[in-house]
C-alpha positions as CSV (number, residue, x, y, z in Angstrom):
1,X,95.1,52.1,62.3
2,X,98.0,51.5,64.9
3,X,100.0,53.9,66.0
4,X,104.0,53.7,63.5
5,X,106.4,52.9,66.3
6,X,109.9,54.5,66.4
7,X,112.7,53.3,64.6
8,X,115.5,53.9,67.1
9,X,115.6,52.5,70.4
10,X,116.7,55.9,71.5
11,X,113.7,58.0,69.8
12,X,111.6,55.6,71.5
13,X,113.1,56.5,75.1
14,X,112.8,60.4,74.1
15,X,109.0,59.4,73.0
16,X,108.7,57.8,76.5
17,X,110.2,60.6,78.7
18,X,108.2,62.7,76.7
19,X,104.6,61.4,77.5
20,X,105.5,61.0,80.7
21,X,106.9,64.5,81.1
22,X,103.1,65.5,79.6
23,X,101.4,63.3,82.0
24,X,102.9,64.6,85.1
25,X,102.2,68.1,84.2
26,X,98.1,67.4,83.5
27,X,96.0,68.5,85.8
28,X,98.4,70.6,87.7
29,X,97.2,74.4,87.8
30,X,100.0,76.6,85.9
31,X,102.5,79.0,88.4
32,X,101.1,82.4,89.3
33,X,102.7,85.4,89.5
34,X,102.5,87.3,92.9
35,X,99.7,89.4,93.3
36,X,100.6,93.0,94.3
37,X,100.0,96.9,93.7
38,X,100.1,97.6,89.8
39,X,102.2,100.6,91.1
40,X,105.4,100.7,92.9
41,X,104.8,101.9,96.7
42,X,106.9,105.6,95.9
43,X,104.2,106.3,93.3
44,X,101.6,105.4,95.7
45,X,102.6,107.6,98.5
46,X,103.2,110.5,95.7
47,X,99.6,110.2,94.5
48,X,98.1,109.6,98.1
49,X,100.5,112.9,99.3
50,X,98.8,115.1,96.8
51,X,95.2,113.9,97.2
52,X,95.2,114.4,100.9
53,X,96.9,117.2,100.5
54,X,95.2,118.5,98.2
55,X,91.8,117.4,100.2
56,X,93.7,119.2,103.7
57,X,93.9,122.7,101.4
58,X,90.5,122.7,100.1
59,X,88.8,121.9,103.3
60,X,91.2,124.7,104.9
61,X,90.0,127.3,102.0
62,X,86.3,126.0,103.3
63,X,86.8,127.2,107.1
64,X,89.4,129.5,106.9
C-alpha cells in the first residue's frame, strides 16, 4: 500500500523539513555533558582536610 500524501502543499513542506531534519540528526552521537567531580571542589578539600588530618593525629597518638 502507498504511502497517503498530504493534502496541503504547505503540510507537505513541513513533512519534508521534517524528514530531513530526522536524517541529518542519524547517526550523529547525542551531546555529552562535561565530565567532572560528582562533588564541588570546597567539599572535596573539606573531606580530604579531615582525612589527612585525621590520619596526621592518629599517626601523632602512634609516636608521640
Amino acid at each position: 500500500m502507498a504511502r497517503p500524501v498530504p493534502k496541503t502543499l504547505q503540510q507537505r513542506k513541513a513533512n519534508a523539513k521534517f524528514y530531513k531534519d530526522q536524517m541529518n540528526k542519524m547517526g550523529k552521537p547525542k551531546a555529552k555533558e562535561e565530565a567532572g567531580m560528582p562533588i564541588s571542589t570546597g567539599w572535596f578539600v573539606l573531606i580530604a582536610f579531615l582525612v589527612i588530618g585525621g590520619g596526621l593525629l592518629e599517626l601523632s597518638k602512634l609516636f608521640f
